[in-house]
C-alpha positions as CSV (number, residue, x, y, z in Angstrom):
1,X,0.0,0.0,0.0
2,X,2.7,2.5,1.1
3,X,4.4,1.9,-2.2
4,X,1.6,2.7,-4.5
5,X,0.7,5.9,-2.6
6,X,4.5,6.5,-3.0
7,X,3.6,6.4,-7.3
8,X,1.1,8.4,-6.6
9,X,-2.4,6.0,-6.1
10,X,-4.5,7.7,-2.6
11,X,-6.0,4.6,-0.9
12,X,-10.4,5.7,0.3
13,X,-12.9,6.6,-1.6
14,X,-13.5,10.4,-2.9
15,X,-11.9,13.4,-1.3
16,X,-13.4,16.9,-1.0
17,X,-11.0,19.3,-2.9
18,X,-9.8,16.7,-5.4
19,X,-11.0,14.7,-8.7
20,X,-10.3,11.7,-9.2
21,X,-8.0,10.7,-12.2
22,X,-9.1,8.0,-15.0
23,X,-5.7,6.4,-16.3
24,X,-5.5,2.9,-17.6
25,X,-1.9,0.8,-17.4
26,X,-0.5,-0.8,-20.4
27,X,-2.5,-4.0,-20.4
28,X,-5.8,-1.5,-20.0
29,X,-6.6,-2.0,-16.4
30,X,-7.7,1.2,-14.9
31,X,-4.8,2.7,-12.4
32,X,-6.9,3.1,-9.2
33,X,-6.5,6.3,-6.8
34,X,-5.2,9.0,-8.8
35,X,-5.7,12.5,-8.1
36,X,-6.0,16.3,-8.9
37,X,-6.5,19.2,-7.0
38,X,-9.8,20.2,-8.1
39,X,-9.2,24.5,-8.5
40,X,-13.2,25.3,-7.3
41,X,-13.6,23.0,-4.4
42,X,-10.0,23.7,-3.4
43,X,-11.0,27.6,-3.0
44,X,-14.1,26.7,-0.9
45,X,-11.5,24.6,1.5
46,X,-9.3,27.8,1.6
47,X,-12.4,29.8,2.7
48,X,-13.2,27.0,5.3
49,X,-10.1,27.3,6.5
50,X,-9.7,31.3,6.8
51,X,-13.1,32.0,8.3
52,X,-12.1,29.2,10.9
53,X,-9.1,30.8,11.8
54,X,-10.7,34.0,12.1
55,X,-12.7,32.7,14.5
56,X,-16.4,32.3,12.7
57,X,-18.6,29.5,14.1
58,X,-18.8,26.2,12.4
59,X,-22.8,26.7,11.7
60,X,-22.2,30.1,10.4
61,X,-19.6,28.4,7.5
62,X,-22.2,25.9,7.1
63,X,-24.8,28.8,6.6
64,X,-23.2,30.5,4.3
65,X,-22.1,28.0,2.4
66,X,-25.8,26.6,2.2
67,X,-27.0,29.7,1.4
68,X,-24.9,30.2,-1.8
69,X,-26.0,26.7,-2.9
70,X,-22.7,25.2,-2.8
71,X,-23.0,21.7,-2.5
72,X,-21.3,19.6,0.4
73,X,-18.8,16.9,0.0
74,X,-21.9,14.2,-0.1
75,X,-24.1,16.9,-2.1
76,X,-26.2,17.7,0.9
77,X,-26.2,20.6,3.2
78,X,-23.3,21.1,4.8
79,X,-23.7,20.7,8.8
80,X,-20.8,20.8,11.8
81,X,-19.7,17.5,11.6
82,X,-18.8,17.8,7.8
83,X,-16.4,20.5,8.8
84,X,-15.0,19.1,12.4
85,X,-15.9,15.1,12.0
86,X,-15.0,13.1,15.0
87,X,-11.8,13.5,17.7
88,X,-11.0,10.4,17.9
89,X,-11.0,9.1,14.5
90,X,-9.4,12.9,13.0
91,X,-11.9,12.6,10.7
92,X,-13.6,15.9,9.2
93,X,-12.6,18.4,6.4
94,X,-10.9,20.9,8.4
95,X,-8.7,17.7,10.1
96,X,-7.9,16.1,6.3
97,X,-4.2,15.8,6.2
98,X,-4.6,15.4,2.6
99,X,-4.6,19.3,2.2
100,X,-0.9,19.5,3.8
101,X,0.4,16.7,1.3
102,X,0.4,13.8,3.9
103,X,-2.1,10.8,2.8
104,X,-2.9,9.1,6.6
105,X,-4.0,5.2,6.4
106,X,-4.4,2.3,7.9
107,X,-6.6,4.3,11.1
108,X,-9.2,1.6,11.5
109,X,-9.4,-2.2,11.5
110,X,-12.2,-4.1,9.8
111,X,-13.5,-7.3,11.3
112,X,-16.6,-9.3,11.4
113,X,-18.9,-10.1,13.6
114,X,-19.0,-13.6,14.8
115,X,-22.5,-14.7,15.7
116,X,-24.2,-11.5,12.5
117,X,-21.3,-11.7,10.5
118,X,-21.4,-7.9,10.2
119,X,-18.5,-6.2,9.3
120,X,-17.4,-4.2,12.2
121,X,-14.8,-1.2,12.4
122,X,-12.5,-1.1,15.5
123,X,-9.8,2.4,15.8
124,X,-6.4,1.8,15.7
125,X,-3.8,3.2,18.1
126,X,-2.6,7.1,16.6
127,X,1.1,4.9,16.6
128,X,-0.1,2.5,14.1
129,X,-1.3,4.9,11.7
130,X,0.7,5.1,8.2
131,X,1.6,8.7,7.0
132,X,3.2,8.9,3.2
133,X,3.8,12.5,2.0
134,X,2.2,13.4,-1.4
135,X,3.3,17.1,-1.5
136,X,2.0,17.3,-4.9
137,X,-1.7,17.1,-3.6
138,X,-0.9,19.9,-1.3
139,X,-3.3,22.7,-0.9
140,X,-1.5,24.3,2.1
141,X,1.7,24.5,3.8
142,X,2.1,22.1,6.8
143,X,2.6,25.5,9.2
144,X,-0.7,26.4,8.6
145,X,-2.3,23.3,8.7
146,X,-0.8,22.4,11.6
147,X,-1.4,25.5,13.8
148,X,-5.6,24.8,12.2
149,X,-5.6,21.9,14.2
150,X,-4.0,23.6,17.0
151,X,-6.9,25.8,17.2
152,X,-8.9,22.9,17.0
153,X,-7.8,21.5,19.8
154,X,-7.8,24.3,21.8
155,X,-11.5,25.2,20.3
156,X,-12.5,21.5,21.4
157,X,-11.1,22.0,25.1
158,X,-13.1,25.3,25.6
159,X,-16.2,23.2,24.7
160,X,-15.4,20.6,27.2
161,X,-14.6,23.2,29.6
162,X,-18.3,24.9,29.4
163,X,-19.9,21.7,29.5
164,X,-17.8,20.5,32.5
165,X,-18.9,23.5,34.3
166,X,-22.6,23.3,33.4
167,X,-22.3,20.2,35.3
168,X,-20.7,22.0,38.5
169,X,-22.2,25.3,38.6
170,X,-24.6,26.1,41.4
171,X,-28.4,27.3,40.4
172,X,-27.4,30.8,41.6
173,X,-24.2,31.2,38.9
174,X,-26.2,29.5,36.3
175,X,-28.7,32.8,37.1
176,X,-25.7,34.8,37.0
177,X,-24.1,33.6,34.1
178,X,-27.6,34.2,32.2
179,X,-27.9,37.6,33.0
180,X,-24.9,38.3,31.9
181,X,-25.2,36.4,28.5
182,X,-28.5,38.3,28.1
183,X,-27.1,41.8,29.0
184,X,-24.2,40.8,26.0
185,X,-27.1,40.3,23.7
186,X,-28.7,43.5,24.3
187,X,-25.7,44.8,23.9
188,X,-24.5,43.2,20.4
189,X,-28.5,44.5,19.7
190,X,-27.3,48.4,20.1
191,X,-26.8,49.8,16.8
192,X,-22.6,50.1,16.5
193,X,-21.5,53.9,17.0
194,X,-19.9,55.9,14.2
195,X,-15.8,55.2,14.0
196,X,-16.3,52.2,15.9
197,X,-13.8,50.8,13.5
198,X,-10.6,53.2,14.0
199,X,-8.2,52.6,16.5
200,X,-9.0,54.8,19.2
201,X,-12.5,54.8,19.2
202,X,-14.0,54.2,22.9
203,X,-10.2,53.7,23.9
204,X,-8.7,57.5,23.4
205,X,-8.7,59.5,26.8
206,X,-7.0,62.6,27.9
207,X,-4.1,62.0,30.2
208,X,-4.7,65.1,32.3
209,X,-8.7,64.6,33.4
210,X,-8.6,60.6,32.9
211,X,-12.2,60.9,30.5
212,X,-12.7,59.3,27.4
213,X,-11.6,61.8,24.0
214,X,-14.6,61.3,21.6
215,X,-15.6,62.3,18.3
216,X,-17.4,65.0,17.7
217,X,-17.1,65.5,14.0
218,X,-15.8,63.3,11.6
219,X,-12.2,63.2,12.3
220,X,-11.9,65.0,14.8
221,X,-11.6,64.5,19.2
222,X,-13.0,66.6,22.0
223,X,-11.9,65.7,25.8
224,X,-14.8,66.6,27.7
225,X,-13.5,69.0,30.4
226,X,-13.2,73.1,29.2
227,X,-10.7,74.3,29.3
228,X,-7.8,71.3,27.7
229,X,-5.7,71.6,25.5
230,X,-6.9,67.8,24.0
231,X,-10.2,70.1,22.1
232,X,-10.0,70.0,18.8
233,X,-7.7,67.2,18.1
234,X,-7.5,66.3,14.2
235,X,-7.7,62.6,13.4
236,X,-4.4,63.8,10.8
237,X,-2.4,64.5,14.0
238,X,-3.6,61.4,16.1
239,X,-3.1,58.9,13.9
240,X,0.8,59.4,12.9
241,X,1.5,59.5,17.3
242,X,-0.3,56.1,17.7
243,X,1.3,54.2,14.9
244,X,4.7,55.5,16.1
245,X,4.1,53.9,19.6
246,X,2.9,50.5,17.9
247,X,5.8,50.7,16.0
248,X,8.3,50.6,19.4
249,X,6.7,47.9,20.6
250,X,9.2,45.5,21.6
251,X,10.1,42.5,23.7
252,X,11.2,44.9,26.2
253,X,7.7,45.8,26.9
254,X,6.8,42.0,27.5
255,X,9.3,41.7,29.7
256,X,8.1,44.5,31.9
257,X,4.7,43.2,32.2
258,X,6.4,39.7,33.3
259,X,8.4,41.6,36.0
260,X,4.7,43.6,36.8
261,X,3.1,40.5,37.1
262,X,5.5,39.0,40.0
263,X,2.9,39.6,42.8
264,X,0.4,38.7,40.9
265,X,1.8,35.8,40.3
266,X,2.6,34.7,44.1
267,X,-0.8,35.0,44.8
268,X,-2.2,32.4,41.8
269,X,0.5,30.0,43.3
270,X,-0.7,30.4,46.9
271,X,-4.6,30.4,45.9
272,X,-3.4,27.0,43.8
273,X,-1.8,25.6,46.4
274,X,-5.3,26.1,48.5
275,X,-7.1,24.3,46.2
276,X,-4.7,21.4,46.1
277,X,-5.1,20.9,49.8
278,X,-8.7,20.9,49.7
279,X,-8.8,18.6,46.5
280,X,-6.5,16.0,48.6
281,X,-9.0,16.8,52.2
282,X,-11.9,15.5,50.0
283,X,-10.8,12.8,47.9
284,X,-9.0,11.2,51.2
285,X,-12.6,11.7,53.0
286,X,-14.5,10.3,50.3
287,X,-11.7,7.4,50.3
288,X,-12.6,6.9,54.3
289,X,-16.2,6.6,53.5
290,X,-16.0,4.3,50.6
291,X,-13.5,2.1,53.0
292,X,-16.2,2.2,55.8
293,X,-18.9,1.1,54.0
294,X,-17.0,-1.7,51.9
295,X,-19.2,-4.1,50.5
296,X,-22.8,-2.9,52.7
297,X,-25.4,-0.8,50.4
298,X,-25.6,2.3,50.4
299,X,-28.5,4.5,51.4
300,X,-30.0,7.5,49.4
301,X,-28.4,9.4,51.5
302,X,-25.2,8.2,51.4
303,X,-25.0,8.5,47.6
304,X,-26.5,12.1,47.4
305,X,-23.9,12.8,49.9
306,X,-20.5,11.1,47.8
307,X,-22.4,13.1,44.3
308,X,-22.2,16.3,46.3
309,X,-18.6,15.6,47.2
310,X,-17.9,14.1,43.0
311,X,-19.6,17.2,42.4
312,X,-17.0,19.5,44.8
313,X,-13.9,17.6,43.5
314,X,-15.0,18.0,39.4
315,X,-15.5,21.9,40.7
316,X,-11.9,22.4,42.3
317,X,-10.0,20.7,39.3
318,X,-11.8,23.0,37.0
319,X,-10.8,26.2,38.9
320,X,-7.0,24.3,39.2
321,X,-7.4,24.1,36.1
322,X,-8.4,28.0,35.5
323,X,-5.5,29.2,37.2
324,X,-3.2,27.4,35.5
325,X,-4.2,29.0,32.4
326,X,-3.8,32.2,34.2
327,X,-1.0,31.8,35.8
328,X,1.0,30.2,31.5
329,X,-0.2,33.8,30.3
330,X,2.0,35.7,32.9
331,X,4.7,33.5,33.5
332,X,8.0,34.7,31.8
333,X,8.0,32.4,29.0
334,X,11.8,30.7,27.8
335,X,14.7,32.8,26.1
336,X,13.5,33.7,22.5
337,X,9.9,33.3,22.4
338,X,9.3,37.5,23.9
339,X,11.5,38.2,20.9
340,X,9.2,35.8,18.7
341,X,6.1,37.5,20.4
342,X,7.1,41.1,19.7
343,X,7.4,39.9,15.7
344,X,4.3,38.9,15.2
345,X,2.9,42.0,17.0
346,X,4.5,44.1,14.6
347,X,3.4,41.9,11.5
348,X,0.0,42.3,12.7
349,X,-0.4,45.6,13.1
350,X,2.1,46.4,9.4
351,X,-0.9,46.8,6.9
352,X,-1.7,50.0,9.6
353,X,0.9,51.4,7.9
354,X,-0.5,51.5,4.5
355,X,-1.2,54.7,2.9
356,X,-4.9,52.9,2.0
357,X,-5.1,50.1,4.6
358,X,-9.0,49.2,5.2
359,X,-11.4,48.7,8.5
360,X,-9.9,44.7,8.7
361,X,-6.6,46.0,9.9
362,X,-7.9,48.0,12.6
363,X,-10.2,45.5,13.7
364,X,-7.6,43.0,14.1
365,X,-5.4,45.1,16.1
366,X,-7.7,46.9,18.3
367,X,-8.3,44.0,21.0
368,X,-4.7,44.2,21.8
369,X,-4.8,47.9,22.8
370,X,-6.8,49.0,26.8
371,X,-6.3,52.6,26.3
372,X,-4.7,55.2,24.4
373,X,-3.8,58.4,26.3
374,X,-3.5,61.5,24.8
375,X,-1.6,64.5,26.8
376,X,-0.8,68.1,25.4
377,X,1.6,70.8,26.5
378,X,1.7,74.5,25.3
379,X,4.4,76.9,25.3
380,X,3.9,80.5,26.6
381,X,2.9,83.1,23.9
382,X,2.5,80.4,21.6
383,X,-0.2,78.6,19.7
384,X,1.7,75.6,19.3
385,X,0.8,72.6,21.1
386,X,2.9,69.6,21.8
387,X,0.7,66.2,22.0
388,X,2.1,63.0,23.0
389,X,0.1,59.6,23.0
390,X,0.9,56.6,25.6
391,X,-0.5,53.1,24.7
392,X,-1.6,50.9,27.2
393,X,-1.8,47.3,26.1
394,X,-3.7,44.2,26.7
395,X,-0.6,42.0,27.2
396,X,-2.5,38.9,28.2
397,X,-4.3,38.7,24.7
398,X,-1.2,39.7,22.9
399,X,0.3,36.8,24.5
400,X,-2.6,34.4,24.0
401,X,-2.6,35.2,20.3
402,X,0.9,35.8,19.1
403,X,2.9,33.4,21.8
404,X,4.4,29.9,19.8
């Protein structure tokens, strides 16, 4: 098998993105497997792909895609599972390994029943999987495949994460957490504000009174105490002082936070170490019961009491489990990787620089940046004023999104 995909014959049946190839040998037997990119199905994997990286929803692919009439890989609708498939098996469009230039075989094991005589499929171990590189088959680079299925995992925890907590929430924070899903819908319900794509919209503010700077005509910033010198403030004269402080960001700066974050820190450790000990306290009391009881049945009672105590223990792990998130995102990472960090940053925010650069750029960027403070100093019998702009970062999500 590995020797024919090596001349070029892919072992299944039909592949989304690819045709398949009608060649006879030189005794007229058809050469089975052969394949070609297919140019319009290979485009809709590429938008797959994008719009999953920038975060839309599976459904809302499969919506749109619906919607145009584009048929699915079966020629129905598409739906979730088409796109994602199942974990364990890796099967699923956006998990085809096919797409890097890797053909992956020999994942399940066929055998039949022994009373039915059904055939049955059983997984094989991940280790006994063949891989054979067909590069020419490639519709991206393994980089970018590869960090997709990061995000796929990571995707896949956060849904295991939500329903894990379903499970262990109390009725009062399942209240709380739906008041405050419903007060974000009303809020994604508010018509957005004018300029609520440029940088500094909702996030400028005068460094002198500590208020927001709005607009109050296009292009141009008010602070809202009279007198300040931040009135009047052309969008022409803003724009040029942020850029120059995105351009200066550095590793330096991540480093900082990392030294910032050192109390911070101390405490997540501590507040850990609390939950370990009472993690231990109640599986060693739930191991006393259990030993207690041995073999005798147990009463209503006694089980409501050990689910109550299941139900404490899934609860702790979970928030172990939070900080430890917290505490990767402001721990000083190894040598290279601030340096690493900073790149990305500034290849992020380089189509700002653009003469023409549209909204996208600026929507990308902006969840990265808390505030943007704007200061001003004038000179005596003098209408000149001197503005200066100091950004204040969101260093956790600029390490969540740009950190390798």
């Amino acid at each position: 098998m590995v020797a024919a995909v090596l001349k070029g014959s892919i072992p299944g049946g039909q592949a989304y993105g690819y045709d398949l190839v009608r060649k006879f040998d030189e005794t007229g037997e058809p050469i089975r497997g052969l394949r070609n990119i297919n140019p319009h199905q290979a485009d809709i994997v590429r938008r797959i792909f994008r719009e999953y990286t920038e975060k839309k929803s599976l459904k809302a692919i499969c919506a749109d895609l619906n919607f145009e009439g584009e048929p699915a890989p079966k020629g129905g609708k598409w739906v979730s599972t088409t796109l994602i498939g199942q974990l364990a098996r890796k099967t699923g469009l956006l998990r085809q390994t096919l797409y890097k230039g890797e053909v992956t075989f020999n994942r399940m094991l066929y055998r039949k029943h022994p009373e039915t005589g059904r055939r049955l499929s059983h997984l094989r171990p991940e280790k006994d999987w063949i891989r054979v590189p067909a590069p020419e088959l490639a519709i991206f680079d393994e980089d970018y495949f590869d960090g997709v299925q990061k995000m796929i995992e990571e995707r896949s925890t956060l849904r295991k994460e939500r329903a894990l907590l379903n499970q262990i929430l109390t009725l009062e924070e399942k209240a709380q957490r739906e008041r405050v899903r419903a007060r974000a819908a009303r809020a994604r319900q508010v018509k957005e504000r004018r300029h609520a794509t440029q940088i500094m919209s909702r996030k400028l503010r005068c460094a002198e009174h500590d208020v927001l700077v709005s607009p109050v005509r296009h292009h141009l910033y008010n602070c809202a105490h009279r007198p300040c010198l931040n009135r009047n403030v052309k969008y022409a004269e803003l724009m040029p002082l942020i850029l120059e402080q995105l351009r200066l960001f550095d590793a330096a700066a991540l480093k900082r936070f990392y030294r910032s974050q050192k109390k911070n820190r101390a405490a997540l450790a501590s507040k850990r170490k609390a939950y370990e000990r009472r993690l231990t306290r109640e599986r060693t009391e739930i191991q006393s019961i259990l030993e207690a009881l041995g073999h005798r049945r147990r009463s209503e009672d006694v089980g409501a009491y050990l689910t109550d105590r299941e139900k404490s223990i899934r609860r702790l792990r979970h928030d172990i489990g939070r900080l430890d998130k917290k505490m990767d995102v402001i721990t000083e990472p190894s040598a290279g990787a601030d340096e690493r960090t900073a790149e990305e940053f500034q290849r992020a925010i380089k189509p700002l620089f653009a003469p023409d650069f549209d909204q996208d750029a600026v929507v990308a960027v902006r969840p990265y940046i808390a505030r943007i403070y704007i200061s001003a100093q004038s000179f005596e019998n003098s209408k000149i004023v001197l503005r200066r702009v100091k950004i204040e970062y969101d260093f956790v999500k600029i390490i969540e999104a740009f950190r390798k």
